[in-house]
TORDO-321705 format. One record per residue (C-alpha): residue number from 1; residue in one letter; x, y, z. Coordinates in Angstrom, 1 decimal. Example, Ala and Ser with C-alpha at 12.3 -4.5 7.8 and 13.67 -1.06 7.14 Angstrom:
BEGIN
nr | rest | x | y | z
1 | A | 12.3 | -4.5 | 7.8 .
2 | S | 13.7 | -1.1 | 7.1 .
end
This chain:
BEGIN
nr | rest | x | y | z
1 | X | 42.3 | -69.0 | 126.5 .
2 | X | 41.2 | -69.3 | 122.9 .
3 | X | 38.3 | -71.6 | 121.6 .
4 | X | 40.8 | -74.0 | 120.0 .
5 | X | 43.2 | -74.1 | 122.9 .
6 | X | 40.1 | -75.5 | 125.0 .
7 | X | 39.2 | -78.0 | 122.4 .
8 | X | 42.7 | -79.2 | 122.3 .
9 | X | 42.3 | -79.6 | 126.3 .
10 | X | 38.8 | -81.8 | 125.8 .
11 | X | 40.8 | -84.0 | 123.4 .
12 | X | 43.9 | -84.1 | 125.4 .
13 | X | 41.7 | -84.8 | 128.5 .
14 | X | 40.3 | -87.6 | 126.6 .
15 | X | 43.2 | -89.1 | 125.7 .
16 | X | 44.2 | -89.1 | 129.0 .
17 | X | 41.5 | -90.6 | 130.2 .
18 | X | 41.2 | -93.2 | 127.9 .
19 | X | 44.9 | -93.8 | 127.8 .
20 | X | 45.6 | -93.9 | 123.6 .
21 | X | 44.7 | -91.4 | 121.0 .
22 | X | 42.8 | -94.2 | 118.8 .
23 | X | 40.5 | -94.8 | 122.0 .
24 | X | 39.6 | -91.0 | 122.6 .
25 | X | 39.2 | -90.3 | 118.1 .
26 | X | 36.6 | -93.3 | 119.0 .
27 | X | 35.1 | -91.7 | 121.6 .
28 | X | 34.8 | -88.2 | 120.5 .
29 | X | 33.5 | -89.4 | 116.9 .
30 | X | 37.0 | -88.1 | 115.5 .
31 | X | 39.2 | -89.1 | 113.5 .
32 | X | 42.7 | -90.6 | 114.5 .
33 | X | 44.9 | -87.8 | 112.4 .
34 | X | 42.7 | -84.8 | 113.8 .
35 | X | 42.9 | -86.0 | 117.8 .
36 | X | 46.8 | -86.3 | 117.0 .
37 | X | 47.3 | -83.4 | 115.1 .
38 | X | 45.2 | -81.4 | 118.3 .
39 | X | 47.9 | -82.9 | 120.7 .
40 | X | 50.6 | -81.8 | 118.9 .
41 | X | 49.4 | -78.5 | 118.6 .
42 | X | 49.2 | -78.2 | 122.3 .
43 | X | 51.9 | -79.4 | 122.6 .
44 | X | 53.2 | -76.8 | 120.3 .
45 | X | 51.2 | -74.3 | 122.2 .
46 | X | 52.5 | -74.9 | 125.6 .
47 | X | 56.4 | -76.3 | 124.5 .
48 | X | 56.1 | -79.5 | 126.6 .
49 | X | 55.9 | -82.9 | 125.3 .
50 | X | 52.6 | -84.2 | 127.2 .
51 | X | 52.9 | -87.8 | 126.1 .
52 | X | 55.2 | -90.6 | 125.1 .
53 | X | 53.7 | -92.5 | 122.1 .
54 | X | 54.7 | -95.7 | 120.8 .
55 | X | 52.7 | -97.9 | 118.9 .
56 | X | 52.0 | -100.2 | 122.0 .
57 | X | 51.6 | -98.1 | 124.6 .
58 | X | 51.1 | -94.1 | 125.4 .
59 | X | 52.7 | -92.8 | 128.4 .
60 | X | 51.8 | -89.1 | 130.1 .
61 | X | 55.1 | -87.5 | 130.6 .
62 | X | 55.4 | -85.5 | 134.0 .
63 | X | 53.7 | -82.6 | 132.1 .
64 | X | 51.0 | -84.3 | 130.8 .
65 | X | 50.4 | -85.7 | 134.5 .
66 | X | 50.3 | -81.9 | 135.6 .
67 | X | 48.5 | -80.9 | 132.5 .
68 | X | 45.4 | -83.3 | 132.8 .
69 | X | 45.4 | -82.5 | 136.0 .
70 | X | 44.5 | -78.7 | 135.0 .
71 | X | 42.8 | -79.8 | 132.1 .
72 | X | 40.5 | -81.5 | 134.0 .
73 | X | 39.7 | -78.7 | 136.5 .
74 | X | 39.0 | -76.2 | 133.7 .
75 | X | 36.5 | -79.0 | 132.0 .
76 | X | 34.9 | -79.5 | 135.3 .
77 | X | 34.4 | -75.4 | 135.7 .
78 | X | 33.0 | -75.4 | 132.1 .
79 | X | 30.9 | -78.2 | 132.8 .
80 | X | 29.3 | -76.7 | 136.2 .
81 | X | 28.8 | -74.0 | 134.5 .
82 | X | 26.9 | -75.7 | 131.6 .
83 | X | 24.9 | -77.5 | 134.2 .
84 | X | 23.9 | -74.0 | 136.1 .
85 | X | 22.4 | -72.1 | 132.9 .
86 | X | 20.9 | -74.7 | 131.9 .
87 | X | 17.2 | -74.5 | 131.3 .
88 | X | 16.6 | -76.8 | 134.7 .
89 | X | 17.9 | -74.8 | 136.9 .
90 | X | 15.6 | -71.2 | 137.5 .
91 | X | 16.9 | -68.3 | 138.3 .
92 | X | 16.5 | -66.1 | 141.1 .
93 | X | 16.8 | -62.5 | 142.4 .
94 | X | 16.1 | -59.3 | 141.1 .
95 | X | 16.6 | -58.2 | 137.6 .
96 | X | 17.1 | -54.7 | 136.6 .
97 | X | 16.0 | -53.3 | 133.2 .
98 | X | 16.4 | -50.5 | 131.1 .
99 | X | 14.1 | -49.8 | 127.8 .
100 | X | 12.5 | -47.2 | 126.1 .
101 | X | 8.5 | -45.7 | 126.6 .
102 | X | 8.8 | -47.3 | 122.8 .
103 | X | 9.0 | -51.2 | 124.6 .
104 | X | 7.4 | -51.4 | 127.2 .
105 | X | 3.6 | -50.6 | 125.9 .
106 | X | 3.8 | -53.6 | 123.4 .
107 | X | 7.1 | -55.5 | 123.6 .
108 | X | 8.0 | -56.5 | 127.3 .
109 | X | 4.8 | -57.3 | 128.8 .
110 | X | 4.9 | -60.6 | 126.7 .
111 | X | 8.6 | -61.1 | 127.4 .
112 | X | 7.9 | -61.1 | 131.4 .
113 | X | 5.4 | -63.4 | 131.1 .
114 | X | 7.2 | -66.1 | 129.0 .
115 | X | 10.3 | -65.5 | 131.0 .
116 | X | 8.6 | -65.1 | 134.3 .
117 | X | 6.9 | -68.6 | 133.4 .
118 | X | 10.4 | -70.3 | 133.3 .
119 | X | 12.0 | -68.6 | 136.1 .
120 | X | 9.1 | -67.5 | 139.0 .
121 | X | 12.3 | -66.5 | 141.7 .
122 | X | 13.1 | -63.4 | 139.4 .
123 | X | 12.1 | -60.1 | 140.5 .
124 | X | 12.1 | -57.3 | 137.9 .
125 | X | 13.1 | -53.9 | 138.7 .
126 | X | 12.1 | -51.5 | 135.3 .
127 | X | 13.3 | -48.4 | 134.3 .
128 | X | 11.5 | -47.2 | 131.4 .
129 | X | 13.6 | -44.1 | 130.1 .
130 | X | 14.4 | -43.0 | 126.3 .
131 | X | 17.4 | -42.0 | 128.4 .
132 | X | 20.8 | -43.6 | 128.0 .
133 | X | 22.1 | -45.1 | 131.4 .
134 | X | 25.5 | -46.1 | 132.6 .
135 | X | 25.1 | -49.6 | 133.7 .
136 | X | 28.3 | -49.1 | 136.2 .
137 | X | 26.1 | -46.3 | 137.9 .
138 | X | 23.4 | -48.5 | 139.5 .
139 | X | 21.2 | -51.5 | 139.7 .
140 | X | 20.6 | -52.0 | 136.0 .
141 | X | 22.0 | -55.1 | 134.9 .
142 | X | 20.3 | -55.4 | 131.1 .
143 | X | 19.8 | -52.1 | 129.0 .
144 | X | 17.3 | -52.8 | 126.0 .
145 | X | 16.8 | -50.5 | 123.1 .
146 | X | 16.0 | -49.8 | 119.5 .
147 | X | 18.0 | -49.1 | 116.5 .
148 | X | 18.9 | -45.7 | 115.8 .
149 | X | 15.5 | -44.3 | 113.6 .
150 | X | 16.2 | -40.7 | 111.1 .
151 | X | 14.1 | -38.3 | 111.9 .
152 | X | 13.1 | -38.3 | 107.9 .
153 | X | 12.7 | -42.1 | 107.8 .
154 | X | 9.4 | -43.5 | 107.4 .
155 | X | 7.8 | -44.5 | 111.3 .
156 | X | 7.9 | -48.1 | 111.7 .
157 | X | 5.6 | -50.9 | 113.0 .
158 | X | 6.8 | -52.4 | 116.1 .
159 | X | 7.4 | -55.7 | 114.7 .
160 | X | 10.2 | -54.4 | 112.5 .
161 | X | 12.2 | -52.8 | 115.5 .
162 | X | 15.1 | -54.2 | 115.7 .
163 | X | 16.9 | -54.0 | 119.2 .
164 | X | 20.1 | -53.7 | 120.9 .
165 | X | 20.6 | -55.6 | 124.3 .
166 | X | 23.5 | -54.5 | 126.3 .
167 | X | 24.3 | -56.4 | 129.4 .
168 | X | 26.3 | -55.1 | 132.7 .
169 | X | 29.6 | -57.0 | 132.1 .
170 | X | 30.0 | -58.4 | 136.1 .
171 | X | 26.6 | -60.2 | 136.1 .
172 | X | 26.9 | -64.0 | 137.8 .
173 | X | 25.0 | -66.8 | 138.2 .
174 | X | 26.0 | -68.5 | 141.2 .
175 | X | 25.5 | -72.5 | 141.4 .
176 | X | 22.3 | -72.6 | 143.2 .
177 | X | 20.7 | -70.3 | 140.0 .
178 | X | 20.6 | -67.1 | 141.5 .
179 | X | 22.0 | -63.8 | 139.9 .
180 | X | 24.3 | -61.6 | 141.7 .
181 | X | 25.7 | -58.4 | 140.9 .
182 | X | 29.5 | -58.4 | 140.7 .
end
């Protein structure tokens, strides 16, 4: 589903909730012409007519029925989702890590710490290696490592690293904060 397809389901949610287009452009700080123009789009996008519009009254059709119905379950998912990263909710479990001899002198002590601060329940399991791992291959769920450096380039100070941060792609964060492997 593309970005705009899901804003066009917050506005079209709106409307529905609200029951008129000029109600929802009010309360999504919109304008009337860009909350109407989004319906119409969707309703380009999914080749249904969602609404019956009159100037007195707007109607869901049988599809718009079925559509806020949807609409409103993918909202809710994005919303529980919001709600479970969200800074007031710790994590938990055990986090593997991958970085190079390079990082973990200078650079990650401080990082545990401030993150450790904000989420006590995680666990860290480190793997310091200038070696490059397959993430697929075991329980390393967050690879970190520097920029590619020329052998005639001058050395750098550590402050001007800059860093690459590749994460497992099946990682989740289940509702009561805690991470799980995939």
């Amino acid at each position: 589903m593309s970005h705009q397809t899901l804003r066009r389901l917050v506005y079209f949610a709106t409307i529905a909730d609200v029951g008129s287009i000029r109600g929802a452009a009010a309360q999504l700080g919109l304008s009337v012409p860009v909350v109407s123009e989004a319906l119409s789009q969707l309703e380009a996008e999914l080749d249904v007519s969602l609404a019956t519009r009159t100037t007195p009254r707007f109607e869901l059709t049988a599809a718009g029925l079925r559509t806020q119905a949807a609409a409103q379950k993918i909202l809710q998912t994005a919303y529980d989702l919001t709600d479970t990263l969200s800074d007031n909710q710790p994590l938990s479990g055990t986090l593997g890590i991958t970085l190079p001899v390079e990082l973990a002198g200078f650079w990650l002590p401080a990082k545990i710490r401030t993150f450790g601060k904000l989420h006590p329940d995680i666990q860290f399991d480190i793997d310091v290696t200038d070696t490059v791992l397959d993430l697929h291959a075991g329980p390393i769920e967050l690879a970190i490592r520097t920029d590619y450096i020329a052998a005639d380039a001058q050395a750098r100070m550590p402050a001007d690293l800059q860093l690459v941060v590749v994460t497992r792609q099946d990682i989740a964060v289940g509702p009561d904060g805690a991470v799980r492997c995939l």
